[in-house]
N, CA, C and O atoms as CSV, one atom per row, in Angstrom:
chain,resi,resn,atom,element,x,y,z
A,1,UNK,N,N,7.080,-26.144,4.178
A,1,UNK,CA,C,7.579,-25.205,5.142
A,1,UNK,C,C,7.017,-23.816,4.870
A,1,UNK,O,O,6.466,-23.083,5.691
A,2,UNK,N,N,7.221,-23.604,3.729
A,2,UNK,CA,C,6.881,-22.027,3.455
A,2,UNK,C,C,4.956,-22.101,3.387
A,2,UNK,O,O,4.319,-21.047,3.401
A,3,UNK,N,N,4.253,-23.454,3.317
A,3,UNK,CA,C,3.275,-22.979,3.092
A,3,UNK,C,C,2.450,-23.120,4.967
A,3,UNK,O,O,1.306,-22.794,5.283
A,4,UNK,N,N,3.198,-23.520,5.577
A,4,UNK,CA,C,2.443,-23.399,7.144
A,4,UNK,C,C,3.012,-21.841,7.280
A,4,UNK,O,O,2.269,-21.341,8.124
A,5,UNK,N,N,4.042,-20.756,6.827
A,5,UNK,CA,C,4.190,-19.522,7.011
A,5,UNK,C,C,3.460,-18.701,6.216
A,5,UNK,O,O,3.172,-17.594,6.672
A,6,UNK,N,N,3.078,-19.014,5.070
A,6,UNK,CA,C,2.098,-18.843,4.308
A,6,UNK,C,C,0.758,-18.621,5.045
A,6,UNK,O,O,0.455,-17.444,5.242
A,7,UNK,N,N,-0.244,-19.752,5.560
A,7,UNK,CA,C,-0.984,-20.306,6.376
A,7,UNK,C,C,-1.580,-19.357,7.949
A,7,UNK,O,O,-2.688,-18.927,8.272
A,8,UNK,N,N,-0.127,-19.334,8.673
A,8,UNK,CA,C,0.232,-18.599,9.510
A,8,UNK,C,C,-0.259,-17.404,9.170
A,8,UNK,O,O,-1.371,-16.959,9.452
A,9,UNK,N,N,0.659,-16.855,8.511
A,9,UNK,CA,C,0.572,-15.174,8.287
A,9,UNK,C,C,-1.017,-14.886,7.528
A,9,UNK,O,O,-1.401,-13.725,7.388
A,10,UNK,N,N,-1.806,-15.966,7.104
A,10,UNK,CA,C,-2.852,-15.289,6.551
A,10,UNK,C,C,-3.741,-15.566,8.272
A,10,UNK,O,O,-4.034,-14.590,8.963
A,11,UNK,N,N,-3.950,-16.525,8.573
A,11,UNK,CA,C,-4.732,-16.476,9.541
A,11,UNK,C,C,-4.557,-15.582,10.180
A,11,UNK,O,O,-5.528,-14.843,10.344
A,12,UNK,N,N,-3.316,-15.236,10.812
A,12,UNK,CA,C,-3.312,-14.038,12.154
A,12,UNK,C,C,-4.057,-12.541,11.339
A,12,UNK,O,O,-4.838,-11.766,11.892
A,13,UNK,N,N,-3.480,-12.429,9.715
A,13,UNK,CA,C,-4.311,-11.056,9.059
A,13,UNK,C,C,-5.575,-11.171,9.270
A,13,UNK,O,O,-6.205,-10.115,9.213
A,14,UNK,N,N,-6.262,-12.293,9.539
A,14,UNK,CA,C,-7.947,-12.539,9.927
A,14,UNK,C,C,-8.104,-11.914,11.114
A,14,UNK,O,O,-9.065,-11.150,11.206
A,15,UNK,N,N,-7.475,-12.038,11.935
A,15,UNK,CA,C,-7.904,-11.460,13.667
A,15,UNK,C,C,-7.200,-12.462,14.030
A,15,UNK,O,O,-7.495,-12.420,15.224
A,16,UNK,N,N,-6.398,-13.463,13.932
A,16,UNK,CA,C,-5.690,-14.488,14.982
A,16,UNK,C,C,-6.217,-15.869,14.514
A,16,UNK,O,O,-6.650,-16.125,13.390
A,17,UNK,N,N,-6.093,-16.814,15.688
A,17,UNK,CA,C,-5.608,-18.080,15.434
A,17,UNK,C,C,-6.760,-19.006,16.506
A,17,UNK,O,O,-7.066,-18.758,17.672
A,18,UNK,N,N,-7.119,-19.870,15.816
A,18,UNK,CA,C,-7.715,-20.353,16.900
A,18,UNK,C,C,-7.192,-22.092,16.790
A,18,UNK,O,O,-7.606,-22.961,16.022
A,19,UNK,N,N,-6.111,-22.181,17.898
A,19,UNK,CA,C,-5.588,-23.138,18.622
A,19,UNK,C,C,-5.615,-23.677,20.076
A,19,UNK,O,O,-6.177,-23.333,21.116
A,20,UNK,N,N,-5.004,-24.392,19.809
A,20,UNK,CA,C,-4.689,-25.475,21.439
A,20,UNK,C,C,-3.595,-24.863,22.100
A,20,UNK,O,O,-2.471,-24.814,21.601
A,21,UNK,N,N,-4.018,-24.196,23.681
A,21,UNK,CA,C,-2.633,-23.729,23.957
A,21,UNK,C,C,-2.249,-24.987,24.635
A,21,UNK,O,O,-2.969,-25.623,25.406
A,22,UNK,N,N,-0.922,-25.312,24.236
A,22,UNK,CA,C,-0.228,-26.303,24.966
A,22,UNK,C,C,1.032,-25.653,25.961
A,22,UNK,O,O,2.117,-25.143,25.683
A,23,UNK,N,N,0.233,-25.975,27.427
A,23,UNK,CA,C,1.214,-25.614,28.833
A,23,UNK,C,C,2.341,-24.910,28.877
A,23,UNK,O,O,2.804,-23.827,29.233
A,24,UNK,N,N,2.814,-26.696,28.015
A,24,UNK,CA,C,4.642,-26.302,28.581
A,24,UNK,C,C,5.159,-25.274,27.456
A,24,UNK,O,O,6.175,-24.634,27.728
A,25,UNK,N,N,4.416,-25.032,25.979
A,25,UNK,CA,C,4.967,-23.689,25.183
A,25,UNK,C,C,5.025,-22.603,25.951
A,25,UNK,O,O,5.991,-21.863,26.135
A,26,UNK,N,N,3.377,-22.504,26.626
A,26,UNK,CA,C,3.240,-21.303,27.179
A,26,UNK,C,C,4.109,-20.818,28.029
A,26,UNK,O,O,4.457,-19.639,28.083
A,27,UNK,N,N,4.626,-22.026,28.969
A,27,UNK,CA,C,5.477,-21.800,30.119
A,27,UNK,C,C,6.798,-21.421,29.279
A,27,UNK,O,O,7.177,-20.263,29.456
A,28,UNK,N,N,7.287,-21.924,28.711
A,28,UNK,CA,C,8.577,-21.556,28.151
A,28,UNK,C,C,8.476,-20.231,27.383
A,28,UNK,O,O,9.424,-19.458,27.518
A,29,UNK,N,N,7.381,-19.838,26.541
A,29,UNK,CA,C,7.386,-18.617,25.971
A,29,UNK,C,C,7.427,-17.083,27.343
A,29,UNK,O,O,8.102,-16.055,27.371
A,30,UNK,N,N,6.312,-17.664,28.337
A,30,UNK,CA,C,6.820,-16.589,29.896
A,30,UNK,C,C,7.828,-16.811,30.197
A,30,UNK,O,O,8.448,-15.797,30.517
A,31,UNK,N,N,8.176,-17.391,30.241
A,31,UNK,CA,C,10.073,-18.082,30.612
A,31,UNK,C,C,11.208,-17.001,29.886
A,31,UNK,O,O,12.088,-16.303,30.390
A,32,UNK,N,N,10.829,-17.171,28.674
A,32,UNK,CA,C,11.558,-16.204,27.617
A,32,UNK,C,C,11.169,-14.858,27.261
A,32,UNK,O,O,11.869,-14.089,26.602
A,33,UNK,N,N,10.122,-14.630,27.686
A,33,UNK,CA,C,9.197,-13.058,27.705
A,33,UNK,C,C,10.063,-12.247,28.723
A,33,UNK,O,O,9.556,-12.041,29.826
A,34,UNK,N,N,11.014,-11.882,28.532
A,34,UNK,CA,C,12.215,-11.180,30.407
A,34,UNK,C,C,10.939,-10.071,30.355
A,34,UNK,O,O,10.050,-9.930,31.195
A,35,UNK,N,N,11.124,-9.400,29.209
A,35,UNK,CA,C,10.626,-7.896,29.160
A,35,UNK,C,C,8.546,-7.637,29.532
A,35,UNK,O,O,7.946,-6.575,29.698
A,36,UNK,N,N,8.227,-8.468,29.537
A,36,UNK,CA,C,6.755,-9.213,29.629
A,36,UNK,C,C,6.045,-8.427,28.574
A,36,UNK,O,O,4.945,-7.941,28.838
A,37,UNK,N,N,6.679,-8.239,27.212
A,37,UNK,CA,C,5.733,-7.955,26.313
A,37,UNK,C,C,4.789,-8.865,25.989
A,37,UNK,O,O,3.618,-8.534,26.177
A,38,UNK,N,N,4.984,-9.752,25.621
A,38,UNK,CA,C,3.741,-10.635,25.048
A,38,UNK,C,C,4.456,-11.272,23.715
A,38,UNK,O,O,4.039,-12.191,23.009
A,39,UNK,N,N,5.434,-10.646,23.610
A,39,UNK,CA,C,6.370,-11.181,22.253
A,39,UNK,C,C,7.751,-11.219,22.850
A,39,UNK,O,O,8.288,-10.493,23.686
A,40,UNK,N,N,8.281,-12.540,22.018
A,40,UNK,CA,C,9.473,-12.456,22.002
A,40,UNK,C,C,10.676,-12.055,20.963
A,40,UNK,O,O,10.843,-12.678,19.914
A,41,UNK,N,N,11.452,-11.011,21.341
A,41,UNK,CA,C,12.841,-10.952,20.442
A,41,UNK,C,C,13.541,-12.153,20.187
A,41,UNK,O,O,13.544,-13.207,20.823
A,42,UNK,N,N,14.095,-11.848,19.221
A,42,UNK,CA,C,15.886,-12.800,18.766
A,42,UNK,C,C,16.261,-13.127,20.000
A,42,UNK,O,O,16.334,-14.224,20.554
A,43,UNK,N,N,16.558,-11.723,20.475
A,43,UNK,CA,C,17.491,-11.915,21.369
A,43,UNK,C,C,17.089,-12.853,23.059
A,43,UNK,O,O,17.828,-13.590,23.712
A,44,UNK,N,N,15.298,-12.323,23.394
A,44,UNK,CA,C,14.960,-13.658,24.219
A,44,UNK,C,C,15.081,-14.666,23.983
A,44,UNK,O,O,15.531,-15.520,24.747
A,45,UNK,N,N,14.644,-14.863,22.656
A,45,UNK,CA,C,14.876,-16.351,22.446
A,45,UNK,C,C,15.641,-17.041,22.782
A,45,UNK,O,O,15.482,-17.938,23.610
A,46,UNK,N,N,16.972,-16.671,22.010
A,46,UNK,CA,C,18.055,-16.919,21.929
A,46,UNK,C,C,19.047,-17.546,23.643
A,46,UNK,O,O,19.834,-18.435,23.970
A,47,UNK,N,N,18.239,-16.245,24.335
A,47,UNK,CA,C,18.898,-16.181,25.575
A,47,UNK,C,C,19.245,-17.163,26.411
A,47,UNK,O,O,20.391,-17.195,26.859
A,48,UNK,N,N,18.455,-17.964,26.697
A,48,UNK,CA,C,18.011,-19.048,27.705
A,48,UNK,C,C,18.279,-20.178,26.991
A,48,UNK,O,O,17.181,-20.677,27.235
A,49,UNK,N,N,18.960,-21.238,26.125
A,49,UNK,CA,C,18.376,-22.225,25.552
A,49,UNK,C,C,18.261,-23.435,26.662
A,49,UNK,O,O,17.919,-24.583,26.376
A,50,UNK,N,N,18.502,-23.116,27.576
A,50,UNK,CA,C,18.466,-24.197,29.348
A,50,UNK,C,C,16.718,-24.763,29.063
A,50,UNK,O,O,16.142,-25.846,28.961
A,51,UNK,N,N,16.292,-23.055,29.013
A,51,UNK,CA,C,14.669,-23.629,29.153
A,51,UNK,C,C,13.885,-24.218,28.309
A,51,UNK,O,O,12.785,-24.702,28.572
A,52,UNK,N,N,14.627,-24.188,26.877
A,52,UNK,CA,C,13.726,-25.351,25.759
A,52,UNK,C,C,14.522,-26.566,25.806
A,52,UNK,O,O,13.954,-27.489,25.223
A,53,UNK,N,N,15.932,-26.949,26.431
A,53,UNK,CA,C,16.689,-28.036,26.151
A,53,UNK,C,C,15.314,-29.346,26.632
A,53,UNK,O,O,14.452,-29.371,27.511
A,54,UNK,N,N,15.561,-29.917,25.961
A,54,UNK,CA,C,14.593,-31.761,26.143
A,54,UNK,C,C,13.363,-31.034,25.567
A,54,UNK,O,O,12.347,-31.704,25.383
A,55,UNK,N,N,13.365,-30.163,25.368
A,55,UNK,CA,C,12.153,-30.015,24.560
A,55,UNK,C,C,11.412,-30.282,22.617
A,55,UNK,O,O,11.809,-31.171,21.865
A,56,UNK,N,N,10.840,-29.732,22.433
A,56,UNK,CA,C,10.457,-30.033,21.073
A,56,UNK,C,C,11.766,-28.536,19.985
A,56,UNK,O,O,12.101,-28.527,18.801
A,57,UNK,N,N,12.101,-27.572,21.106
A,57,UNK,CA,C,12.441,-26.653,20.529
A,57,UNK,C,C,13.949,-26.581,20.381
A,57,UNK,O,O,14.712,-25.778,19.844
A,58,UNK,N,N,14.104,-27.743,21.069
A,58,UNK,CA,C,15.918,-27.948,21.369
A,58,UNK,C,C,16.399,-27.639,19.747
A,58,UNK,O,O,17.147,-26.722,19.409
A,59,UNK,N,N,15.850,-28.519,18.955
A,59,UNK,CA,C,16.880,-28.668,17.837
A,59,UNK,C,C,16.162,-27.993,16.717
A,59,UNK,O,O,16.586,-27.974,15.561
A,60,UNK,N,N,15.362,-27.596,17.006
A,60,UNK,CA,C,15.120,-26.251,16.056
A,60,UNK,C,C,15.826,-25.021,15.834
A,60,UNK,O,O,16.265,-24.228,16.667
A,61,UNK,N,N,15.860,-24.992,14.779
A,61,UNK,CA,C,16.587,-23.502,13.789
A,61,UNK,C,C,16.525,-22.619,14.012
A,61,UNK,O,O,17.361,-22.209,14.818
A,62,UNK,N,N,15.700,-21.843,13.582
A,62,UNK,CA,C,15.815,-20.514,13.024
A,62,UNK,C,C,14.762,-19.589,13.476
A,62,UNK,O,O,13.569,-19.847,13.320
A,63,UNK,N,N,15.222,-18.443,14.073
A,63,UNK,CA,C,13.844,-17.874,14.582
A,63,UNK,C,C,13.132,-17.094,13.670
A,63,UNK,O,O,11.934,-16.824,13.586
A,64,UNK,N,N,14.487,-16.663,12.744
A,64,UNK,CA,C,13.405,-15.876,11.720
A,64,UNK,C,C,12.531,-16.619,10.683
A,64,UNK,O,O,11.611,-15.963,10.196
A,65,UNK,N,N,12.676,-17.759,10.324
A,65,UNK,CA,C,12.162,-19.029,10.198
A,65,UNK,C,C,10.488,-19.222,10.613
A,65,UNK,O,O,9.506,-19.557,9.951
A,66,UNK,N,N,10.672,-18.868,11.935
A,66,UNK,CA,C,9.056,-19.138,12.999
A,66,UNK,C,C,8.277,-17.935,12.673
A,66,UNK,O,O,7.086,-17.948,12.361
A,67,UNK,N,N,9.200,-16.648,12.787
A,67,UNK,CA,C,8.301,-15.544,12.583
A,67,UNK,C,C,7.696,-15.343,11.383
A,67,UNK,O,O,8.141,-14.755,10.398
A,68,UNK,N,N,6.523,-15.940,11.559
A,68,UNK,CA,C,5.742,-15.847,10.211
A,68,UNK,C,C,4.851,-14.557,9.532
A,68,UNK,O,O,4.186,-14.563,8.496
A,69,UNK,N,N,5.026,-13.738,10.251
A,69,UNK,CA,C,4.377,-12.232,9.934
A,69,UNK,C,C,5.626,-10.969,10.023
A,69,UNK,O,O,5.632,-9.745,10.151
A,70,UNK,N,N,6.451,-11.855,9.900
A,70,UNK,CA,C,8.413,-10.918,9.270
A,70,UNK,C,C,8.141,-9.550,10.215
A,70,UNK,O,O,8.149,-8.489,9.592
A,71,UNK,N,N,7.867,-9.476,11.870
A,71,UNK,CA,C,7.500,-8.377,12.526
A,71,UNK,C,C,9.606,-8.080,13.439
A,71,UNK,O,O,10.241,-7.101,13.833
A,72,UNK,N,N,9.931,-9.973,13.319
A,72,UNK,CA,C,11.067,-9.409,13.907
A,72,UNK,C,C,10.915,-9.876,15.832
A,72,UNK,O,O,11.748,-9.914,16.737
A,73,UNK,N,N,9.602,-10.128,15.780
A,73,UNK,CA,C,9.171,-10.815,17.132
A,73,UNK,C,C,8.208,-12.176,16.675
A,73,UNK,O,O,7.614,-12.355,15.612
A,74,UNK,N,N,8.293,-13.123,17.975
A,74,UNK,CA,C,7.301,-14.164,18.121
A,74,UNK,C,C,6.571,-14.198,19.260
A,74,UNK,O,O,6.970,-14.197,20.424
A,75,UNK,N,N,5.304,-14.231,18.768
A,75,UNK,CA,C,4.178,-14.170,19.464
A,75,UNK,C,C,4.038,-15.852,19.990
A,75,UNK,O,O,4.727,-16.824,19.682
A,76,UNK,N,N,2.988,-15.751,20.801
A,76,UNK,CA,C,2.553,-17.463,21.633
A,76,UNK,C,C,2.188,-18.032,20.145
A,76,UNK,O,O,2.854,-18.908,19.594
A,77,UNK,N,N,1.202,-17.501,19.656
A,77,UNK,CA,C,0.805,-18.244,18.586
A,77,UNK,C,C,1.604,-18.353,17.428
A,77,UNK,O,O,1.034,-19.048,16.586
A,78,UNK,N,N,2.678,-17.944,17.070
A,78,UNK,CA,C,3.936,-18.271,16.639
A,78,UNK,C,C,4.380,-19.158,16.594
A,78,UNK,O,O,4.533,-19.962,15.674
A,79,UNK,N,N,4.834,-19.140,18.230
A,79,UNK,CA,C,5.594,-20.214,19.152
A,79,UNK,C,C,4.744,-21.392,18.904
A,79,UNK,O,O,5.235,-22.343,18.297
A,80,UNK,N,N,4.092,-21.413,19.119
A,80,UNK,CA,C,2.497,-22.672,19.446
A,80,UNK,C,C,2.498,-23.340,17.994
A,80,UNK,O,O,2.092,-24.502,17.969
A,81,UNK,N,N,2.927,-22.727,16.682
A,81,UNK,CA,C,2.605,-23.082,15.472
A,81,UNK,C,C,4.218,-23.569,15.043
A,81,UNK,O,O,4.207,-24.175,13.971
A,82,UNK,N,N,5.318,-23.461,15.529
A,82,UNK,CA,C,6.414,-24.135,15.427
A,82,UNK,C,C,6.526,-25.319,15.717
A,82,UNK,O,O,7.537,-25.735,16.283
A,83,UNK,N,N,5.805,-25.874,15.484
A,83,UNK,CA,C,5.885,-27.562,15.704
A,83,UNK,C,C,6.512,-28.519,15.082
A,83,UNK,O,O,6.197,-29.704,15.197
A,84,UNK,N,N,7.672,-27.993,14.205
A,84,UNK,CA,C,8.534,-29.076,13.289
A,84,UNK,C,C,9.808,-28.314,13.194
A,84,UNK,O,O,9.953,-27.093,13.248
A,85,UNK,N,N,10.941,-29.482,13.004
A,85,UNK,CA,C,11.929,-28.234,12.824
A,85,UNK,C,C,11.867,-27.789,11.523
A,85,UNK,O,O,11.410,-28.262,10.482
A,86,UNK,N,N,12.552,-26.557,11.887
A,86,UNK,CA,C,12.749,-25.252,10.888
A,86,UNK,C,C,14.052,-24.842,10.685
A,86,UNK,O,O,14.622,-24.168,11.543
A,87,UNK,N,N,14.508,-25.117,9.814
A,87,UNK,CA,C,16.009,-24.927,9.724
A,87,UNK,C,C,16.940,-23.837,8.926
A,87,UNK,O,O,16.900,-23.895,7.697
A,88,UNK,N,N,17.635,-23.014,9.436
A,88,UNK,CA,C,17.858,-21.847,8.720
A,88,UNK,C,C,18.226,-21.881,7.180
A,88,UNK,O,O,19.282,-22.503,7.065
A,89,UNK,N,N,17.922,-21.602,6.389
A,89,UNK,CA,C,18.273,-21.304,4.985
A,89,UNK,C,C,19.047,-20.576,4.649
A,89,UNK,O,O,19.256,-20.408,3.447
């Protein structure tokens, strides 16, 4: 666990990430973007859980968990790299 945040946080210090965007994250991360930063708060997250229910994100944890660069927001590529659950500690 700690070493895909590990992982995470060094790649994005490179310049970013080079992944697969998959659709339906994306759609759900605009979904949860109210404010259209490009990142999401706690508190978007949090907001909506209608729009991740049946999803991969339903029964996942912890957001501070995902945020792998401890900014306090999640970015797509964040989101996109949460692919297991993560469970609060």
């Amino acid at each position: 666990m700690k070493r895909m945040s590990v992982l995470l946080t060094f790649a994005m210090a490179l310049g970013g990430l080079a992944y697969a965007e998959d659709p339906v994250v994306e759609q759900i991360f605009k979904t949860l973007d109210t404010d259209k930063s490009g990142q999401l708060s706690k508190t978007e997250f949090e907001s909506r859980p209608d729009v991740y229910k049946g999803t991969e994100f339903e029964d996942y944890g912890c957001f501070e968990m995902a945020d792998a660069n401890r900014d306090n927001l999640l970015s797509l590529e964040e989101m996109e790299a949460y692919d297991e659950p993560i469970p609060c500690e």
